[in-house]
BANU-836511 format. One record per residue (C-alpha): x, y, z; residue number from 1. Coordinates in nm, 3 decimals, decimal comma, padded with zeros to 5 digits. Each point is the difference from the previous one (the first is absolute). Example, Ala and Ser with C-alpha at 12.3 -4.5 7.8 and 13.67 -1.06 7.14 Angstrom:
<pts>
+---------+---------+---------+-----+
!      xx !      yy !      zz ! seq !
+---------+---------+---------+-----+
!  01,230 ! -00,450 !  00,780 !   1 !
!  00,137 !  00,344 ! -00,066 !   2 !
+---------+---------+---------+-----+
</pts>
This chain:
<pts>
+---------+---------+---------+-----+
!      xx !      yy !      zz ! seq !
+---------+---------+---------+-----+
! -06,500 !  17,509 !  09,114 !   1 !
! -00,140 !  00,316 !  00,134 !   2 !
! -00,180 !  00,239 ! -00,286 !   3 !
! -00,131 !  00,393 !  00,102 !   4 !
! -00,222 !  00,147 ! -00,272 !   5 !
! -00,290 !  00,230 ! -00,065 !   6 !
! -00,378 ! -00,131 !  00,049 !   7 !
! -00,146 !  00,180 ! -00,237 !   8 !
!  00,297 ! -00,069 ! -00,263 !   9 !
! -00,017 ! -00,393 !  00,100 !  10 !
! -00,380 !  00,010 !  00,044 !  11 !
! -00,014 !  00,158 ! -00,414 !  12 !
!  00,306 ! -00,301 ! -00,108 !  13 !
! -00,223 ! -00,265 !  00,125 !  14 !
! -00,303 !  00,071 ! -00,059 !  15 !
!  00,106 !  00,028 ! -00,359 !  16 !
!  00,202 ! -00,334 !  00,013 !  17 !
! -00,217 ! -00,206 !  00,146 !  18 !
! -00,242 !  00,011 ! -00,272 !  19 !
!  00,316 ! -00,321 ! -00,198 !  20 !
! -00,054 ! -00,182 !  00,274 !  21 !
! -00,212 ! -00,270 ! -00,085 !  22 !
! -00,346 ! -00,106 !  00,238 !  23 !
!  00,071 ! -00,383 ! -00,035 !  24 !
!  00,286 ! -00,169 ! -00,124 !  25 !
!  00,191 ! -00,335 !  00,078 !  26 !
!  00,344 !  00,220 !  00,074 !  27 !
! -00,144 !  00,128 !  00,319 !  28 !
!  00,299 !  00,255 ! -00,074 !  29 !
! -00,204 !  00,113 ! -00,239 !  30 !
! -00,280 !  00,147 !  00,223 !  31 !
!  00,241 !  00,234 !  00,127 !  32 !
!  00,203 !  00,290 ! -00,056 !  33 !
!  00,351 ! -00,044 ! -00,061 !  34 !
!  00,241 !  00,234 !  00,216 !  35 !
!  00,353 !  00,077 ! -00,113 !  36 !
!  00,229 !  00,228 !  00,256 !  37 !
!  00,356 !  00,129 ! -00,120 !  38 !
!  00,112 !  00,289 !  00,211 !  39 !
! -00,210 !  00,340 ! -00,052 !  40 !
! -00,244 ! -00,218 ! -00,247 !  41 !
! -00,281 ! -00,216 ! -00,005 !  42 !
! -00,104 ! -00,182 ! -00,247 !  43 !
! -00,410 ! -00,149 ! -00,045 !  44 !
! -00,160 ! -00,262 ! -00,234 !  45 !
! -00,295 ! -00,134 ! -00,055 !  46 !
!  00,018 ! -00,265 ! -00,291 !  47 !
! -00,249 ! -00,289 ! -00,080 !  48 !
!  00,169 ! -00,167 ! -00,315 !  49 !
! -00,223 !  00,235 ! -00,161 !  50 !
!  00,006 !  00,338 !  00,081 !  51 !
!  00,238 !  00,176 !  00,254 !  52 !
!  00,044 !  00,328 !  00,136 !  53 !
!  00,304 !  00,136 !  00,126 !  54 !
!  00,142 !  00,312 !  00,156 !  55 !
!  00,327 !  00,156 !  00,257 !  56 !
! -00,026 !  00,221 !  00,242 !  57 !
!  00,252 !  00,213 !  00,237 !  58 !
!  00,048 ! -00,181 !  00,329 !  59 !
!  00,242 !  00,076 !  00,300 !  60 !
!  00,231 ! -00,328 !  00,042 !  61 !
!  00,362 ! -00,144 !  00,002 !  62 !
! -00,203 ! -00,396 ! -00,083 !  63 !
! -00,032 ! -00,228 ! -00,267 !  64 !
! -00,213 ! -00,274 ! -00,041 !  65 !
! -00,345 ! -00,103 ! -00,143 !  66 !
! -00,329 ! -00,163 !  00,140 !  67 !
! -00,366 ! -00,074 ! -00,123 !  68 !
! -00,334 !  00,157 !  00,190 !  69 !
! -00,331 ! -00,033 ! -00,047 !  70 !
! -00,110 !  00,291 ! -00,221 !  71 !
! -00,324 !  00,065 !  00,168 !  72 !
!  00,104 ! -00,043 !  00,367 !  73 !
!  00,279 !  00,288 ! -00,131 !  74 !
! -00,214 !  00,231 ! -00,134 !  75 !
! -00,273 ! -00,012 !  00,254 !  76 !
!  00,263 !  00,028 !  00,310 !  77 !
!  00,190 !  00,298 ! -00,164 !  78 !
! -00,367 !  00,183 ! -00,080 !  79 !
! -00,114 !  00,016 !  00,328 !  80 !
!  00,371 !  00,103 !  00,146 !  81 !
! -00,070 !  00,335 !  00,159 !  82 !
!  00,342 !  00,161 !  00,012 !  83 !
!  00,183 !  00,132 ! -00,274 !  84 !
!  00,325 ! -00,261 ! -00,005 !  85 !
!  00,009 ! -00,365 !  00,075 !  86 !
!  00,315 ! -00,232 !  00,108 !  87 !
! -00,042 ! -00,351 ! -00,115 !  88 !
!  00,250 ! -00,233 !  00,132 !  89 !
!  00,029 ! -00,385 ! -00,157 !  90 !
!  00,181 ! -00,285 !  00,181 !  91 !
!  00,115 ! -00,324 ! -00,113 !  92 !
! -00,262 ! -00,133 !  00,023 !  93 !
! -00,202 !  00,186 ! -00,218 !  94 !
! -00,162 !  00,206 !  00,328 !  95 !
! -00,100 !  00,330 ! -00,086 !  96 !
! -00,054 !  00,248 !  00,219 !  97 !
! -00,189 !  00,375 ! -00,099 !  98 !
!  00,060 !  00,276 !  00,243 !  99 !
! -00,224 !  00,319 ! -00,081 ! 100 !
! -00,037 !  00,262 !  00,281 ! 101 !
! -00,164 ! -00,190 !  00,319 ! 102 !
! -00,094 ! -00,329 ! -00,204 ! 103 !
!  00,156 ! -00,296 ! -00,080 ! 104 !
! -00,080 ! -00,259 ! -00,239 ! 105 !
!  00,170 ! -00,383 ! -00,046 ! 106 !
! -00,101 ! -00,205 ! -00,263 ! 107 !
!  00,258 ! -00,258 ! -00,169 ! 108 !
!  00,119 ! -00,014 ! -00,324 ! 109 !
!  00,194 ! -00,251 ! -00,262 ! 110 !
!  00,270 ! -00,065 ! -00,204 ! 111 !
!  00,083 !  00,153 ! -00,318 ! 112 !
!  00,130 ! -00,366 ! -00,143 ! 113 !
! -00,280 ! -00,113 ! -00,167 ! 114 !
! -00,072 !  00,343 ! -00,194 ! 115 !
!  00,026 ! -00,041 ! -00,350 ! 116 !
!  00,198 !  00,195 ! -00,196 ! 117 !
! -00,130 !  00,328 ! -00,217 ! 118 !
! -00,044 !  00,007 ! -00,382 ! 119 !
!  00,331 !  00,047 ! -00,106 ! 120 !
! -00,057 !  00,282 ! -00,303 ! 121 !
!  00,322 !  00,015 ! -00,239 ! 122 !
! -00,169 !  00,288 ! -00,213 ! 123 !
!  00,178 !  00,323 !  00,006 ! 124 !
! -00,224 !  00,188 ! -00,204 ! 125 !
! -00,289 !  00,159 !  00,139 ! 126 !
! -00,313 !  00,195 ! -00,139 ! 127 !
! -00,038 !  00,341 !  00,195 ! 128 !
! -00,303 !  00,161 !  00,057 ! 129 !
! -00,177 !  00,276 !  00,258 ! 130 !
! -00,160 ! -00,129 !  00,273 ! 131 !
! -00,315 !  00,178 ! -00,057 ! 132 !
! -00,041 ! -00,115 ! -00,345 ! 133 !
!  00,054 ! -00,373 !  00,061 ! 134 !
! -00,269 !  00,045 !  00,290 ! 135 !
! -00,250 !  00,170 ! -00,242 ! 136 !
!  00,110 ! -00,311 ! -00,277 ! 137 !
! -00,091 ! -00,289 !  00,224 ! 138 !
! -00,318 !  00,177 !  00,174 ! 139 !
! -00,141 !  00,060 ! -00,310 ! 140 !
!  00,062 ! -00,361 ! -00,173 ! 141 !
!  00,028 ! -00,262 !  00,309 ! 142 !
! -00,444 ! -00,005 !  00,021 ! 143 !
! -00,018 ! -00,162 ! -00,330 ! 144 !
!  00,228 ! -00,252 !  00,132 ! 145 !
! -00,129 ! -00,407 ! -00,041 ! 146 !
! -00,107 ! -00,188 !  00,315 ! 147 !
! -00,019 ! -00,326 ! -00,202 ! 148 !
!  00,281 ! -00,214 !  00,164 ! 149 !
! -00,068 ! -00,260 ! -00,325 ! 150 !
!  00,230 !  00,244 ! -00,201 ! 151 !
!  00,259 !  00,145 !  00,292 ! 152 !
!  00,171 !  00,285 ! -00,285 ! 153 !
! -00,346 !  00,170 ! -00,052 ! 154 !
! -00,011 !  00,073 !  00,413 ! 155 !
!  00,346 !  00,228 ! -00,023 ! 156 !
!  00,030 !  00,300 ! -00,244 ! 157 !
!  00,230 ! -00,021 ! -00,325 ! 158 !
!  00,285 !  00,304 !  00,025 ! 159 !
!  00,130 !  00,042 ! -00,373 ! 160 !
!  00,251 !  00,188 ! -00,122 ! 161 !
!  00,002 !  00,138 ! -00,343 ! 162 !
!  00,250 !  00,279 ! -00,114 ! 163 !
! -00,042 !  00,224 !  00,294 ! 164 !
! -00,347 ! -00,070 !  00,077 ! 165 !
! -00,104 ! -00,157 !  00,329 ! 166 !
! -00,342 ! -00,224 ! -00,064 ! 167 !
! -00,189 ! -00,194 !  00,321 ! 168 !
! -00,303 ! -00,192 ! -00,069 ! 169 !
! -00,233 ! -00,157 !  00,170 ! 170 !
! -00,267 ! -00,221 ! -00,148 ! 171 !
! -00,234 ! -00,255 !  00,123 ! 172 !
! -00,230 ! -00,138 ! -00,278 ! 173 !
! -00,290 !  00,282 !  00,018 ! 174 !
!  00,232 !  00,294 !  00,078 ! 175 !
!  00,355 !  00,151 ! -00,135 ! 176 !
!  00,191 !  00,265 !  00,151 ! 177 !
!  00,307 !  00,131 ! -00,181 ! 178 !
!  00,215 !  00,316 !  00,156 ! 179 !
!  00,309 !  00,131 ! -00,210 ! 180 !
!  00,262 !  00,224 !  00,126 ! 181 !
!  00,302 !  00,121 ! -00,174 ! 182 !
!  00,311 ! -00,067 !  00,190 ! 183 !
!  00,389 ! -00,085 ! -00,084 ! 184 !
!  00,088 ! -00,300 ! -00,077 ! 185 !
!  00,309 ! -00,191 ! -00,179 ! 186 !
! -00,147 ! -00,363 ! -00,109 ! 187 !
! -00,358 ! -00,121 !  00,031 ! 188 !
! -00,162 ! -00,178 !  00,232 ! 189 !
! -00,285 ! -00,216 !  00,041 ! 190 !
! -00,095 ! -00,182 !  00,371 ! 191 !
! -00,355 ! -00,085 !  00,163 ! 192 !
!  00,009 !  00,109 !  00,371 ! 193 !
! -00,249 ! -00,124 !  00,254 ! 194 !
! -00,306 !  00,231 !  00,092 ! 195 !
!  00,100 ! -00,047 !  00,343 ! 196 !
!  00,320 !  00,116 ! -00,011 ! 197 !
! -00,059 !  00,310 ! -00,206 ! 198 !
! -00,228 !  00,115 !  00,287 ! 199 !
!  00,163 ! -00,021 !  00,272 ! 200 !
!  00,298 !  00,195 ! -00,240 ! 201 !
! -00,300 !  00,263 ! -00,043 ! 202 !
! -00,113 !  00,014 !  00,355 ! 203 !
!  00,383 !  00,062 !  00,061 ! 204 !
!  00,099 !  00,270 ! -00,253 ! 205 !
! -00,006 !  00,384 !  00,113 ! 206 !
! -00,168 !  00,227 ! -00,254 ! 207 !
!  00,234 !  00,287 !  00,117 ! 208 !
!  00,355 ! -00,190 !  00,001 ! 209 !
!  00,213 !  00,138 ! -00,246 ! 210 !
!  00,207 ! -00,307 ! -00,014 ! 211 !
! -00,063 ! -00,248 ! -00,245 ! 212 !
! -00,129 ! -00,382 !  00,017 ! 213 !
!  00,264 ! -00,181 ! -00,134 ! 214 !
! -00,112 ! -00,374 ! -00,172 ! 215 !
!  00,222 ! -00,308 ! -00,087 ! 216 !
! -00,138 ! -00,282 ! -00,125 ! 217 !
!  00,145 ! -00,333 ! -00,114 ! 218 !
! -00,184 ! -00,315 ! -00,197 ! 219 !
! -00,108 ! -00,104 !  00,360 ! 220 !
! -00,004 !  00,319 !  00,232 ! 221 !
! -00,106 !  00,375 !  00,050 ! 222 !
!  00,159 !  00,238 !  00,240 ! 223 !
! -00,139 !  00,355 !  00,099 ! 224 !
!  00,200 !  00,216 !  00,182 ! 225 !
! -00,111 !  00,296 !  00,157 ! 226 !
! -00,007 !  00,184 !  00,323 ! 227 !
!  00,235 ! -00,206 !  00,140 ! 228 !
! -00,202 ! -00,290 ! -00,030 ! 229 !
!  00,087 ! -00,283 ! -00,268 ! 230 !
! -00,297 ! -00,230 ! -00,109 ! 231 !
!  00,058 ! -00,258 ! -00,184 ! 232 !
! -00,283 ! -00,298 ! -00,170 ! 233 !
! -00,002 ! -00,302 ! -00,217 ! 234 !
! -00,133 !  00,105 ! -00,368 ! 235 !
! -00,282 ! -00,194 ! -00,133 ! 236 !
!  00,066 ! -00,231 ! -00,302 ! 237 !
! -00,181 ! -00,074 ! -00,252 ! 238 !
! -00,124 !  00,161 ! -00,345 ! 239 !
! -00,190 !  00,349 !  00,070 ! 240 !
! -00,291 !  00,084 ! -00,206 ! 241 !
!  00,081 !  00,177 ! -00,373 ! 242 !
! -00,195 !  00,285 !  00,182 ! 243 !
!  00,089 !  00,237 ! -00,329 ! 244 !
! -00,229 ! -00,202 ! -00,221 ! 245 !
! -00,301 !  00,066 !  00,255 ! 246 !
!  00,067 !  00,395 ! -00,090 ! 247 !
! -00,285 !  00,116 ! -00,241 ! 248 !
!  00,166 !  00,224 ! -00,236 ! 249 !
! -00,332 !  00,195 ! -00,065 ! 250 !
! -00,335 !  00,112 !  00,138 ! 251 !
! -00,343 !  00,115 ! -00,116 ! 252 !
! -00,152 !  00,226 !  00,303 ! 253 !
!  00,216 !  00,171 !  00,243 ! 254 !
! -00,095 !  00,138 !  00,346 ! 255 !
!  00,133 !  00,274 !  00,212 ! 256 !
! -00,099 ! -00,035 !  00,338 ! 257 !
!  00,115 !  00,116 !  00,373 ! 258 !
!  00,133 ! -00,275 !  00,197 ! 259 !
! -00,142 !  00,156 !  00,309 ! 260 !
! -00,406 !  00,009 ! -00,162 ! 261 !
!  00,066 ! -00,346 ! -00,105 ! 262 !
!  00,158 ! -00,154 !  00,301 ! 263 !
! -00,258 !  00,145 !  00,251 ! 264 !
! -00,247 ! -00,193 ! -00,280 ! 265 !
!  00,156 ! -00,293 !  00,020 ! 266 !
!  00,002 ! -00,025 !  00,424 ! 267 !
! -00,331 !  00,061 !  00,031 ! 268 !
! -00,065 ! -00,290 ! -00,271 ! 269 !
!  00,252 ! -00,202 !  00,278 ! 270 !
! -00,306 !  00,039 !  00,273 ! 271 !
! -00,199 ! -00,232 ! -00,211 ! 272 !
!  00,241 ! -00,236 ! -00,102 ! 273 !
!  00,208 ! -00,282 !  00,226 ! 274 !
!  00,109 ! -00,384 ! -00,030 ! 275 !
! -00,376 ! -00,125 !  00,059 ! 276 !
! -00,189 !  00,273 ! -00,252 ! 277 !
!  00,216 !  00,049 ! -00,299 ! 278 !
! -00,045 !  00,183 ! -00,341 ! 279 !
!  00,120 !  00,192 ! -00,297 ! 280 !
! -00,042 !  00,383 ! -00,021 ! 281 !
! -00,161 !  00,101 ! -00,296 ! 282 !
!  00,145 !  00,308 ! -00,136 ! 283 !
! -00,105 !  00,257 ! -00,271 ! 284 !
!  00,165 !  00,223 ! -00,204 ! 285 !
! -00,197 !  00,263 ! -00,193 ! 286 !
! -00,065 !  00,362 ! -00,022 ! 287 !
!  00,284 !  00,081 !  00,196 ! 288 !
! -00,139 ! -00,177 !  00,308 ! 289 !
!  00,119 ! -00,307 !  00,198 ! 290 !
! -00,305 ! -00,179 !  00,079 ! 291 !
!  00,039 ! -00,325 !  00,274 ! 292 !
! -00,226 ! -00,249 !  00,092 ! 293 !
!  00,050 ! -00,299 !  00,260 ! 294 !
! -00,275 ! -00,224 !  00,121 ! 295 !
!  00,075 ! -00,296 !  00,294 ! 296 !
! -00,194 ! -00,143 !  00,316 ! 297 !
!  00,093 !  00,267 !  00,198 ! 298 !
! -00,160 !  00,291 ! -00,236 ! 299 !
!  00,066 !  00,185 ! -00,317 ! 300 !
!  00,129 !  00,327 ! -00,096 ! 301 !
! -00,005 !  00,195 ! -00,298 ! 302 !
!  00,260 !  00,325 ! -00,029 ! 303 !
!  00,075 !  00,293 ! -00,300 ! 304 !
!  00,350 !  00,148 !  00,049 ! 305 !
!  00,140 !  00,251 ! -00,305 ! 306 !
!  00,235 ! -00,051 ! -00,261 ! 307 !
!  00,120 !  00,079 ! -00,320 ! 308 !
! -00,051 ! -00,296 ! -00,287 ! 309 !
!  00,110 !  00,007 ! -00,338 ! 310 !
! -00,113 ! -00,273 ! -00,244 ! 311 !
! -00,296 ! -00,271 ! -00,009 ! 312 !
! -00,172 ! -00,075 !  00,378 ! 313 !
!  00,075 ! -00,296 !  00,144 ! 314 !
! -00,132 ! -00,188 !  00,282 ! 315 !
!  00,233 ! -00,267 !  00,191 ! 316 !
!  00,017 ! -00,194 !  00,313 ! 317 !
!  00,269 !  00,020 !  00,258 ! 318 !
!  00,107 ! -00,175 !  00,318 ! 319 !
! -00,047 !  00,255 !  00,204 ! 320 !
!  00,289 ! -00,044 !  00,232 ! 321 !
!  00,222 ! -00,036 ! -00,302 ! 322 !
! -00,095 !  00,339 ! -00,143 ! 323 !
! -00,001 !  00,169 !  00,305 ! 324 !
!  00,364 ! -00,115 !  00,076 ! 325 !
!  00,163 !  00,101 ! -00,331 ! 326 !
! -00,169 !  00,328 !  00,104 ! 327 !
!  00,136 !  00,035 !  00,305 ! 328 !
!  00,319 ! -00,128 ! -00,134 ! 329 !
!  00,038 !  00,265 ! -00,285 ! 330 !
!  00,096 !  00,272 !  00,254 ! 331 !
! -00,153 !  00,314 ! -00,182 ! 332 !
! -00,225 !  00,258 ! -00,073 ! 333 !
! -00,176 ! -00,167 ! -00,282 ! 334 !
!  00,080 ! -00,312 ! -00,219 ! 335 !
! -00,122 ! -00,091 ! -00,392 ! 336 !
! -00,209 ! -00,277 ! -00,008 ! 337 !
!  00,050 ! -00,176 ! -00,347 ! 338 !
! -00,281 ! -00,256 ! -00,174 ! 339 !
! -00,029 ! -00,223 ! -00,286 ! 340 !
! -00,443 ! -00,048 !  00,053 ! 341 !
! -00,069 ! -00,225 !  00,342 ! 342 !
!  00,134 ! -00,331 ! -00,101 ! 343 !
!  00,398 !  00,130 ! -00,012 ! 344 !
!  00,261 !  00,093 !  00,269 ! 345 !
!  00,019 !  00,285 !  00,103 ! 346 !
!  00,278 !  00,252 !  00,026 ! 347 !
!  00,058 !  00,263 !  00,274 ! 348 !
!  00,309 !  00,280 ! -00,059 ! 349 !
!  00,125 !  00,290 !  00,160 ! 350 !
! -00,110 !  00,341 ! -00,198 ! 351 !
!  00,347 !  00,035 ! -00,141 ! 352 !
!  00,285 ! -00,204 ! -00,035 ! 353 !
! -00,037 ! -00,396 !  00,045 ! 354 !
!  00,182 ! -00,015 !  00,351 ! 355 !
! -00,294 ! -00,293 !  00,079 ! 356 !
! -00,222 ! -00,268 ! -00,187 ! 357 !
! -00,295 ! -00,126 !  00,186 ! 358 !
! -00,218 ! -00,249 ! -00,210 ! 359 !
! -00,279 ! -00,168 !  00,133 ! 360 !
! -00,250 ! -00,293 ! -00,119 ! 361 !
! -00,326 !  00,069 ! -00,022 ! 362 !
! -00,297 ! -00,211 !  00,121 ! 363 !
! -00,272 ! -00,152 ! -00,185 ! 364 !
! -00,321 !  00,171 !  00,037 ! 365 !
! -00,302 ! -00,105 ! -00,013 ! 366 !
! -00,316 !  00,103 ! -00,244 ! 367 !
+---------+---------+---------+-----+
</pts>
């Protein structure tokens, strides 16, 4: 087989496909990235029983046929190619040869045989929805994500839908994230994707493609589609969390703040806090100030930043890396904080609308 292609446009397929391929398996198949030649195409998978990632691309050839290389041997001998097109040539016996400009590169390869086959995804329905705004859905849910592997559905993200509303949530015990979209859709739907594959989708996604990311999904499987590029993933069973009964349906004090004031609070809290020195932030809410404390081995701070308050003060305790990544998350100008006194959840929300509900457990203070 002899195969004539871009660099750049093989260099962008695998570097994108080798992220299925799996670091350690028993199917040393596996490990590699599965290549597929029918004249003019060429076809590349990476696939670890778990995840995959697949993807064509326009080729000059008259050859069929199909062979297994290592994924990371690939990408690192097409990245530092220097000219602009690259002739690989396969023999028999699974020899492959690279020819860019004045260098030449051998390395062998293996058969496709012991490949396993892809999920095989009888749904012909699909939900539809912009690139951009699945991107935004998943970055601003997938941090509230479990990493408790004793209870595998809370470390993917629920996708629900309801009528034509699009829900993702994320929740991990101490934290929920919720984001809603409205988008058309025929029949419901309700599947638990891995966190893992939902951000390499993310990482993938352009925020300026017009076309749209088209999902299928099956009692067993989830394909995205988009860009060329099909990734598919194993859903999570398992019974996810009746996150609607953590919703509080009402609040006593409610805060207006900037994101920005209280993010650049919360990183300079972060200089005093890491895995050996540890504590709560101690925040409070009165006379339309935002007043936060933190004291740990390393030092303490104390720090005023404005806001508007309506209803009784309230002092609460935070993880401060939990607060500080719903903030971060919320991608806006300013957020409402919402409070029940400092013993109950709290409840961030956008200033209008309720395209995102970040609740967060507070933390036992003491005196």
């Amino acid at each position: 087989m002899k195969i004539i292609c871009e660099k750049q446009k093989l260099y962008n397929a695998v570097t994108h496909v080798s992220k299925g391929a799996s670091q350690r398996s028993t199917i040393a198949a596996l490990e590699g990235i599965r290549v597929r030649l029918t004249p003019g195409q060429l076809e590349l998978t990476g696939y670890d029983l778990e995840f995959g990632i697949q993807t064509t691309i326009d080729v000059e050839s008259d050859d069929s046929g199909e062979f297994v290389i290592d994924a990371h041997l690939l990408s690192e001998s097409v990245r530092r190619f220097s000219g602009n097109n690259i002739t690989i040539e396969i023999d028999e016996r699974h020899k492959v040869s690279m020819y860019c400009d004045a260098t030449e590169f051998h390395i062998s390869a293996m058969s496709a045989e012991e490949y396993p086959s892809l999920p095989n995804m009888d749904e012909k329905e699909s939900l539809e929805i912009e690139q951009k705004t699945l991107k935004t859905m998943i970055n601003q849910t997938s941090y509230a994500a479990s990493l408790n592997e004793s209870r595998p559905v809370m470390t993917g993200e629920l996708f629900e839908v309801t009528g034509n509303t699009l829900s993702v949530v994320a929740i991990d015990g101490y934290r929920l994230a919720i984001r809603n979209e409205l988008i058309c859709s025929q029949k419901p739907y309700r599947f638990v994707v891995p966190k893992r594959t939902l951000t390499e989708v993310a990482s993938m996604l352009k925020e300026d493609e017009e076309t749209p990311c088209n999902i299928f999904a099956n009692k067993n499987h989830i394909i995205f589609e988009f860009n060329g590029y099909t990734v598919f993933s194993r859903l999570l069973e398992g019974e996810f969390h009746n996150y609607k009964s953590s919703i509080p349906e009402s609040f006593e004090t409610e805060v207006v703040i900037k994101t920005t004031d209280l993010i650049r609070c919360l990183e300079r809290c972060s200089l005093l806090i890491n895995s050996k020195f540890n504590a709560p932030i101690q925040c409070n809410f009165a006379d339309d100030k935002l007043n936060v404390k933190c004291e740990t081995g390393i030092g303490k701070i104390n720090d005023t930043i404005s806001a508007q308050i309506s209803g009784p003060d309230v002092r609460i305790g935070f993880n401060n890396r939990y607060l500080l990544e719903a903030m971060k998350a919320s991608d806006c100008d300013q957020v409402k904080i919402q409070l029940t006194g400092g013993n109950r959840v709290a409840k961030v929300v956008p200033m209008q609308g309720d395209s995102f509900v970040f609740l967060l457990m507070p933390i036992q203070l003491k005196g």
